[in-house]
Backbone as numpy.savetxt, mean C-alpha at the origin, in Angstrom:
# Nx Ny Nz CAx CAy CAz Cx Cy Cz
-4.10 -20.29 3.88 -3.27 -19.47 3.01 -2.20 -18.79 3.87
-0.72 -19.23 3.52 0.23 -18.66 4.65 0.26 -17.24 4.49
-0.03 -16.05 3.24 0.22 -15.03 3.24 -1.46 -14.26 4.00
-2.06 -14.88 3.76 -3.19 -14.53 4.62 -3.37 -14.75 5.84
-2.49 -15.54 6.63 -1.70 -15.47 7.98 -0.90 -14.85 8.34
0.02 -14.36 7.88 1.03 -13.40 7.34 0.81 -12.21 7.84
-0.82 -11.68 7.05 -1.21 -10.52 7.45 -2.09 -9.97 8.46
-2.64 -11.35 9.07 -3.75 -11.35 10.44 -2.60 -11.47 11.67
-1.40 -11.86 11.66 -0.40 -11.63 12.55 0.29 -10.61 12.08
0.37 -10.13 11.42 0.64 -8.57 11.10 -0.13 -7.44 11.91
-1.33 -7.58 11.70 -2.09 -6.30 12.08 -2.29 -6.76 13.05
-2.31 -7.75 14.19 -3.05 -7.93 15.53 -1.47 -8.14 16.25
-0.80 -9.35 15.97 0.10 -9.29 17.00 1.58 -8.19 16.98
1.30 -7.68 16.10 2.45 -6.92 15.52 2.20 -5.94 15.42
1.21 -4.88 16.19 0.22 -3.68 15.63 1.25 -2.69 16.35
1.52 -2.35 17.59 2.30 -1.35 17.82 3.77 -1.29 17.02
4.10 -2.36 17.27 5.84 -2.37 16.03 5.53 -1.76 14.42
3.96 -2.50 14.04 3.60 -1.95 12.58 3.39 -0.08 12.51
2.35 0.10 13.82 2.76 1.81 13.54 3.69 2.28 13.60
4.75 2.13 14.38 6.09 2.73 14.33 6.74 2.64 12.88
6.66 1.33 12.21 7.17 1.30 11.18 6.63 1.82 9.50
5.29 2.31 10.10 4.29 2.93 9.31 4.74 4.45 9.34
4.92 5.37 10.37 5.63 6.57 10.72 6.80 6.70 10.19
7.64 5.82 10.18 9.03 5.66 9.64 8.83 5.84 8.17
7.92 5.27 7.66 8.19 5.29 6.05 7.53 6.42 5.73
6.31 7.24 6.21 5.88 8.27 6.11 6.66 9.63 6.43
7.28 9.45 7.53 8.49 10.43 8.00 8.74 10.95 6.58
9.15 10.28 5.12 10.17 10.68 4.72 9.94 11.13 3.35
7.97 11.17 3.74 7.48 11.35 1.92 6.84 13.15 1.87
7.02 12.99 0.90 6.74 14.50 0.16 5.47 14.61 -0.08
4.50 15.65 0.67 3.53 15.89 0.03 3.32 16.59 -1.49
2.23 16.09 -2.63 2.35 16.95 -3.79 1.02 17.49 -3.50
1.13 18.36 -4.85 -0.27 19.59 -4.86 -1.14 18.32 -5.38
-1.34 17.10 -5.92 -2.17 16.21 -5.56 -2.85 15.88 -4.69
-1.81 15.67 -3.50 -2.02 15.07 -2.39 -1.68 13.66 -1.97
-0.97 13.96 -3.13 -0.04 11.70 -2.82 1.12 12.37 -1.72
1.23 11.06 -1.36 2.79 11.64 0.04 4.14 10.65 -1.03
4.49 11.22 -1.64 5.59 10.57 -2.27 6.74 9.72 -1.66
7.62 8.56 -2.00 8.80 8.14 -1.39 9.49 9.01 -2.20
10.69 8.91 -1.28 12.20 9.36 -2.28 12.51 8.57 -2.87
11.97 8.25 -3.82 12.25 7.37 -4.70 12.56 7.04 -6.01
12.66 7.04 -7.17 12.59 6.94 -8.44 11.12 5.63 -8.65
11.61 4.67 -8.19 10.30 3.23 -8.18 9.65 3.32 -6.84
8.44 2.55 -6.97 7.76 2.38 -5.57 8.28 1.80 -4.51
8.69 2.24 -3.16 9.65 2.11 -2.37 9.44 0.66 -1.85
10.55 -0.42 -2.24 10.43 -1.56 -1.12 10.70 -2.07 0.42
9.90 -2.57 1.27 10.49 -2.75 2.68 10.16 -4.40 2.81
10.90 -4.42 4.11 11.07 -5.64 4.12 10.52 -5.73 6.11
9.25 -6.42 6.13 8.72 -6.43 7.09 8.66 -7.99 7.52
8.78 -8.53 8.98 8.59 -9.77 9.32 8.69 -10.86 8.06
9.91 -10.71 7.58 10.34 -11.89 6.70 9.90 -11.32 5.34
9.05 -10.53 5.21 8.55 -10.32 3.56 8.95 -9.40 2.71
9.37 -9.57 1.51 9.71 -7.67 0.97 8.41 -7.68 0.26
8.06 -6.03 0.48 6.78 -6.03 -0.46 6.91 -4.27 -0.72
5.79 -3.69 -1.62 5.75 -2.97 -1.57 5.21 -1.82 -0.24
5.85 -0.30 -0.03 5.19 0.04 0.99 4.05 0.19 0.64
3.17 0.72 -0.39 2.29 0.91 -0.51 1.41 0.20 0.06
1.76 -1.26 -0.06 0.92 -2.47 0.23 0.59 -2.79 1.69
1.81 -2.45 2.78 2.02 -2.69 4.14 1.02 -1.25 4.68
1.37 0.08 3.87 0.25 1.02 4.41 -1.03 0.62 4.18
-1.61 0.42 2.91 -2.90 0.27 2.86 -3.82 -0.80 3.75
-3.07 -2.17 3.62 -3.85 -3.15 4.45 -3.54 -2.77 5.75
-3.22 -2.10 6.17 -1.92 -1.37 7.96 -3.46 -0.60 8.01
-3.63 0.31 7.31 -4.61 1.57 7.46 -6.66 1.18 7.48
-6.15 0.03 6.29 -7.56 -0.35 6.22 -8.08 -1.40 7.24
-6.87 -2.45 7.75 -7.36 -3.29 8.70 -7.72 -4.34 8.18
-7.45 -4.47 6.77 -8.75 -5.77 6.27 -7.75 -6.61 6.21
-7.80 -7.74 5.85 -7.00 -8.98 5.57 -7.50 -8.96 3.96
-6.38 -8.55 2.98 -6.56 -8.85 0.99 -6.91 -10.44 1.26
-7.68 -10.45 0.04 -8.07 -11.65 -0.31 -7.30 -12.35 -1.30
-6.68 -13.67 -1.50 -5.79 -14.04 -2.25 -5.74 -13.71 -3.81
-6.93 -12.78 -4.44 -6.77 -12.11 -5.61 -6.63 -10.79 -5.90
-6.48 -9.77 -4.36 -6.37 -8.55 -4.03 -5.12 -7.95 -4.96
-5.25 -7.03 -4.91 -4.31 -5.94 -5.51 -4.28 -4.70 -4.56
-3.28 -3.97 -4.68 -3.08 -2.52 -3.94 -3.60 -1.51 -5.36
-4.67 -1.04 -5.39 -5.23 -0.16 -6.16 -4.36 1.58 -6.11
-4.01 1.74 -7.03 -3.33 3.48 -6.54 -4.96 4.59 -7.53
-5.23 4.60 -6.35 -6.88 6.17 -6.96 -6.11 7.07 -7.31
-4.77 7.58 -7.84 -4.16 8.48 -8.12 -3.15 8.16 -9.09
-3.05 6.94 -9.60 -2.36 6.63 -10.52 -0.88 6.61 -10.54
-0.59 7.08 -9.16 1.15 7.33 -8.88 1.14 6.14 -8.09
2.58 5.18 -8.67 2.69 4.01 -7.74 3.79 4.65 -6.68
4.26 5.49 -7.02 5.39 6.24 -5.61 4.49 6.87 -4.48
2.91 7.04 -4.74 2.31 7.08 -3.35 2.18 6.26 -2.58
2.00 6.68 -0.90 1.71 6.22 -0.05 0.54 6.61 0.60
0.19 7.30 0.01 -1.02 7.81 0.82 -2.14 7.27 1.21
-2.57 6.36 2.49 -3.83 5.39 2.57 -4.85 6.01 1.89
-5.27 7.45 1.47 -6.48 7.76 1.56 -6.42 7.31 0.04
-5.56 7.66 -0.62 -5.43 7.36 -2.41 -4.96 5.52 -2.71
-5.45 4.85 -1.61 -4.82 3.19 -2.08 -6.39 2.52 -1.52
-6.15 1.73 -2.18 -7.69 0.40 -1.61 -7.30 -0.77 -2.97
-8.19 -1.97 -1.96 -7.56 -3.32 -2.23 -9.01 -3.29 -3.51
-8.01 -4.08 -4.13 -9.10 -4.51 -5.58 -8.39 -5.88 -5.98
-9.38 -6.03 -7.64 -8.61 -7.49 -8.27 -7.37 -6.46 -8.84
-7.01 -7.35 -9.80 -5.79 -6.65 -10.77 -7.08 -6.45 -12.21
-7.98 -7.01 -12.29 -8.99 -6.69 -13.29 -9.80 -4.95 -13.17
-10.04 -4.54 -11.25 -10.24 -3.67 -10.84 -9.09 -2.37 -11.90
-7.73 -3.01 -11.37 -6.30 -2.13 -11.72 -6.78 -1.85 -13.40
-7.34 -2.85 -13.89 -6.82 -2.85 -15.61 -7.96 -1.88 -16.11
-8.98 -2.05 -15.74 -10.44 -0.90 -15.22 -10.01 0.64 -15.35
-9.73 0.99 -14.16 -8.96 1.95 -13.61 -8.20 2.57 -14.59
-7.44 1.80 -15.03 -5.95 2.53 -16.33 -6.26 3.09 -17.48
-7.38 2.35 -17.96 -8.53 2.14 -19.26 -9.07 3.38 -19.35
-10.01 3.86 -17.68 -10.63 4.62 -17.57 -9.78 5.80 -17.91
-8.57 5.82 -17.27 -7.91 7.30 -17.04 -7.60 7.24 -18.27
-7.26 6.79 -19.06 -6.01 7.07 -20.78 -6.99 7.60 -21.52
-8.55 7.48 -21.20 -9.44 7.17 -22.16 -10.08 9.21 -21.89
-9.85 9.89 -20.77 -10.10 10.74 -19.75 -9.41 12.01 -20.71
């Protein structure tokens, strides 16, 4: 799976360039009385890392967690704000996990 190569040369051969560029996008977010670190953003902020645009959310969480997503993974937001970045409020799920999750909160 090339994107699952993608991301095992991401986090191993690319690990000091990835924190720097992990700091960079954090540099610039807002903490709330939540505790999400916000982008300046209106939408969830996009970057464009070793050839890919993706979301940051996505480059922090698998960056923070270390894992390699599995080709049905999702970036989970535990806080329901997709303008966070915050590793502690993101973890990898399905998109069935995501639809779970949404259900739960509306229903709350």
């Amino acid at each position: 799976n090339d994107t699952r190569d993608w991301w095992e040369q991401t986090l191993t051969t690319h690990r000091e360039e990835l924190l720097g560029k992990l700091r960079e996008i954090l540099s610039v977010t807002t903490e709330t009385r939540d505790g999400c670190l916000e982008v300046p953003t209106k939408t969830p902020k996009r970057v464009t890392w070793k050839g890919k645009r993706l979301y940051a959310y996505q480059l922090l969480c698998v960056a923070s967690q270390g894992v390699l997503p599995r080709k049905d993974e999702v970036v989970r937001h535990r806080c329901h704000n997709r303008r966070c970045i915050n590793p502690e409020h993101l973890q990898l799920g399905t998109q069935q996990d995501n639809i779970h999750d949404e259900r739960t909160r509306q229903y709350r």
